[in-house]
TORLUM-403004 format. One record per residue: x negated, y, z negated of N, C-alpha, C in turn; chain; residue in one letter; residue number from 0. Coordinates in steps of 0.05 Angstrom, whole numbers. Layout:
n.px:n.py:n.pz:ca.px:ca.py:ca.pz:c.px:c.py:c.pz:c:r:k
X:Y:Z:X:Y:Z:X:Y:Z:A:A:NUM;
...
This chain:
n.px:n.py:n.pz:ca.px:ca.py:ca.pz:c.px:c.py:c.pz:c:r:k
170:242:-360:168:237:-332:140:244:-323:A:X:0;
128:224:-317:101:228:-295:110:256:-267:A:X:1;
89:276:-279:87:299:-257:66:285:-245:A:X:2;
59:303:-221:39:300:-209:9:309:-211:A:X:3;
7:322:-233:-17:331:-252:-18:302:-263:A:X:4;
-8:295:-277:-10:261:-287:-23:243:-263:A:X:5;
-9:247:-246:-23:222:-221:-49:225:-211:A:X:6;
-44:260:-208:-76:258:-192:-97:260:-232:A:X:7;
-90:250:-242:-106:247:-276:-114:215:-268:A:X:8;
-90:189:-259:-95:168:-260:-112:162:-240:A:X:9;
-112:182:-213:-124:187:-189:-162:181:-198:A:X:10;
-165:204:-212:-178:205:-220:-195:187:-247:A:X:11;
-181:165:-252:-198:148:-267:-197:124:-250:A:X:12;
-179:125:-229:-190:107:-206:-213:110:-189:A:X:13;
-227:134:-188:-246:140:-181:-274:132:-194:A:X:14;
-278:136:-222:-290:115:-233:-293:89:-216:A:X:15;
-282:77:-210:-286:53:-203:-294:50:-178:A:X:16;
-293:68:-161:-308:72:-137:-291:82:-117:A:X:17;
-263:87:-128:-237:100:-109:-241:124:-105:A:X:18;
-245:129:-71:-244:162:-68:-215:176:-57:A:X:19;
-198:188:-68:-182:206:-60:-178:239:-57:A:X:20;
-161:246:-36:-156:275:-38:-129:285:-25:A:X:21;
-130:301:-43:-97:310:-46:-102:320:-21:A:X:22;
-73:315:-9:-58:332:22:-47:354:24:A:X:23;
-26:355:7:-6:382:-3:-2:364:-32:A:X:24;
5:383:-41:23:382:-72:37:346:-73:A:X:25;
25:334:-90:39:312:-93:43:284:-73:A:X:26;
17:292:-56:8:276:-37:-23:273:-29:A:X:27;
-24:243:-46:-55:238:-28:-61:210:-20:A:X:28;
-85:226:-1:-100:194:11:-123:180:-3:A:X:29;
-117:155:-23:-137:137:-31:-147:121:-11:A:X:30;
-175:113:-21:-191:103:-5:-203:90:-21:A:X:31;
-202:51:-23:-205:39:-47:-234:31:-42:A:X:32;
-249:32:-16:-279:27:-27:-273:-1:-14:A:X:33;
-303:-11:-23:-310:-32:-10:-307:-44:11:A:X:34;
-298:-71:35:-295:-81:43:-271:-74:59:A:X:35;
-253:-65:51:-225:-56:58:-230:-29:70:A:X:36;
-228:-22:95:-214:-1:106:-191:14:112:A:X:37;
-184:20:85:-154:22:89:-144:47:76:A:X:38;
-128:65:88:-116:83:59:-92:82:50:A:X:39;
-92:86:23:-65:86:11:-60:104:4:A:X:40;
-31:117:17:-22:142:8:0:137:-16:A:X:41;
-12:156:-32:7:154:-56:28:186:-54:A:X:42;
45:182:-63:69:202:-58:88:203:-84:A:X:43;
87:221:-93:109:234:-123:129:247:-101:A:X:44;
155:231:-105:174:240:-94:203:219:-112:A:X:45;
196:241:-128:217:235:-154:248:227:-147:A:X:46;
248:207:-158:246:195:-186:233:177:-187:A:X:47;
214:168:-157:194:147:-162:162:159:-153:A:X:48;
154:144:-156:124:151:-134:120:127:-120:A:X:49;
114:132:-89:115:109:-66:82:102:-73:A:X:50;
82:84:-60:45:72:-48:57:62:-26:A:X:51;
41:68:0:47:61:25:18:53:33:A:X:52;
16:36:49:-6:18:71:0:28:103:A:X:53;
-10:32:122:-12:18:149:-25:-2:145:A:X:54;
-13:-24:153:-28:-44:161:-32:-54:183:A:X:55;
-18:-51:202:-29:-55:237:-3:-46:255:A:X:56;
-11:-38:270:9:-37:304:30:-62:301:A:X:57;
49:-54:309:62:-86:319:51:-94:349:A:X:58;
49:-121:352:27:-134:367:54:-129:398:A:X:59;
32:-112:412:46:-127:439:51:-139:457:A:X:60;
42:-163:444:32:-191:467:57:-201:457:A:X:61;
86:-209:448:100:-223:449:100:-236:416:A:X:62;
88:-232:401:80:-244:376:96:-232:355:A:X:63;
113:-214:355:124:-194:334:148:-206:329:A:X:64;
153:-215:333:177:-240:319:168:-263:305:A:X:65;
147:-274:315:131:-290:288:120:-276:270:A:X:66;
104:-253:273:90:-230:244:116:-227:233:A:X:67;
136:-227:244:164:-204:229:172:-235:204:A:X:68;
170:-257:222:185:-289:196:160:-277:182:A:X:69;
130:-281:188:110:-292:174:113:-268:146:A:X:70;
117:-236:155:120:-221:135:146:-218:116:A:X:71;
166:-228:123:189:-237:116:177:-262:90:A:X:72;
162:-277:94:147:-299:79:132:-293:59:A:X:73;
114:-272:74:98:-261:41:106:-246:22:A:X:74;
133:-229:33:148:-216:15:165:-233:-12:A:X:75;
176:-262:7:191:-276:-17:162:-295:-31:A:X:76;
146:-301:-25:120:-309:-35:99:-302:-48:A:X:77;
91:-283:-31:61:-267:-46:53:-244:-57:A:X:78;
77:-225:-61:84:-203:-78:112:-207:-89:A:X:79;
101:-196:-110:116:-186:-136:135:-165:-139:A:X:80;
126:-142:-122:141:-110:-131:137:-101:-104:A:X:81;
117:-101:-82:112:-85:-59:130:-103:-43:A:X:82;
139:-95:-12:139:-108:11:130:-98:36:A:X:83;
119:-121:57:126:-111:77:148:-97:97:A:X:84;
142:-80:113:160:-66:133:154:-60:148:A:X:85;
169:-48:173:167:-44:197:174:-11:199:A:X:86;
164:7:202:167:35:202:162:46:232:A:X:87;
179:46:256:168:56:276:157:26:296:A:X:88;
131:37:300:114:14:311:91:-3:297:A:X:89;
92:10:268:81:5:251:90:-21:231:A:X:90;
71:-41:218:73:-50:205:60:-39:171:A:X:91;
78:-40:154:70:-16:119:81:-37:103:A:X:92;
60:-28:87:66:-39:54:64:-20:43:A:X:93;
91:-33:24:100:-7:1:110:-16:-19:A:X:94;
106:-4:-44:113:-5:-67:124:20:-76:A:X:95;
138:20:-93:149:48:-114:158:41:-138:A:X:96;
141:56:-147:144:58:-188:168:83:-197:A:X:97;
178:74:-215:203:85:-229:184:112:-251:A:X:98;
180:137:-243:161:164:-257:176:158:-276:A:X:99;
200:163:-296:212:159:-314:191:145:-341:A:X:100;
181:126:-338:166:107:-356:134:88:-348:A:X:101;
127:112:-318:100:99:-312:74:103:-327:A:X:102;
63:80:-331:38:95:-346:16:80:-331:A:X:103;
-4:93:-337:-29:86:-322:-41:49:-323:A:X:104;
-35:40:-335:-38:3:-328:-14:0:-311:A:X:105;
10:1:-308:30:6:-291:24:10:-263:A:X:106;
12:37:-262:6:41:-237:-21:30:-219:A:X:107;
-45:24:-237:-59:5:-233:-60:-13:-226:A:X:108;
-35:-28:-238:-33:-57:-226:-15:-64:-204:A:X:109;
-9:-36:-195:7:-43:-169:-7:-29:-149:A:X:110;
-29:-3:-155:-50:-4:-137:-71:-27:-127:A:X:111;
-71:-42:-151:-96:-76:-142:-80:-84:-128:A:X:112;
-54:-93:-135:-32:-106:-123:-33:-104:-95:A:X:113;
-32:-81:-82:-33:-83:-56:-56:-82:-42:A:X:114;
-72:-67:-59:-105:-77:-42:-111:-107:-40:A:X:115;
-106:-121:-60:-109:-149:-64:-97:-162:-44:A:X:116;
-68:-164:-47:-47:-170:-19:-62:-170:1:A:X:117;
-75:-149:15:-77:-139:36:-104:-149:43:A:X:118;
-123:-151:28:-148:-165:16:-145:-193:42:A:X:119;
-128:-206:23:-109:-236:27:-99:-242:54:A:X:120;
-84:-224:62:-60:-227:85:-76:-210:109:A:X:121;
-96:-189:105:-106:-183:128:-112:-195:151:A:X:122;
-134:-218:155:-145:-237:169:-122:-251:184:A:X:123;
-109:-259:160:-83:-281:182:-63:-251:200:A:X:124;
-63:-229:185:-44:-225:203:-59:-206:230:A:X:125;
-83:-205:224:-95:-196:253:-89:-213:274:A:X:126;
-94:-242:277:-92:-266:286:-55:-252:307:A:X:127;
-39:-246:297:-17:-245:308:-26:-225:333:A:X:128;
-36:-193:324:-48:-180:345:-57:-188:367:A:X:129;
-83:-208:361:-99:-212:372:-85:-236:385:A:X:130;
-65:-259:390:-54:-280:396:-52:-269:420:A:X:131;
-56:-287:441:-59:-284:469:-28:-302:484:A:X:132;
């Protein structure tokens, strides 16, 4: 089983690559993937999985949150694989969770690109909903 000495290990060769993170409490931190993207991803060991969570925007309150809600409903059965969108609060999140049992570091990698990528992708259009007048 992936502890959390293991994660913040994979943490840390994501950093290499230009990823800055820092642990919060025990088995919680905030990544920060660099470049272009302003975004953090909190990663969370909370066994038997480990989450990856996004904010990705407010829900819009001009009247538009019933089209973002189909449009993210759409990229879930379309443009990911393992993560989805959600609605948390007033918040719109993307989230993924890996099964600790059998994670290994390409595993968890490719569902960290995964959602930076996504989000990469789907950012622009879904500002557009916010911003819809």
């Amino acid at each position: 089983m992936v502890t959390p000495e293991i994660l913040d290990g994979f943490l840390g060769r994501l950093a290499s690559e230009g990823v800055t993170y820092e642990e919060i409490e025990p088995g919680l931190w905030k990544v920060h993937p660099g470049g272009a993207l302003d975004l953090t991803v909190v990663v969370h060991h909370s066994p038997p999985v480990v989450v990856l969570r996004v904010k990705v925007m407010e829900l819009p309150k001009n009247g538009h949150a019933d089209k973002l809600c189909r449009r993210l409903l759409e990229l879930n059965a379309t443009d990911l694989l393992h993560g989805s969108y959600g609605i948390q609060g007033d918040e719109v999140v993307l989230t993924e969770a890996l099964e600790l049992s059998h994670l290994d570091y390409e595993e968890f990698l490719a569902s960290f690109e995964s959602i930076t990528l996504s989000l990469a992708g789907h950012l622009r259009e879904l500002a557009t909903f916010r911003e819809a007048r």
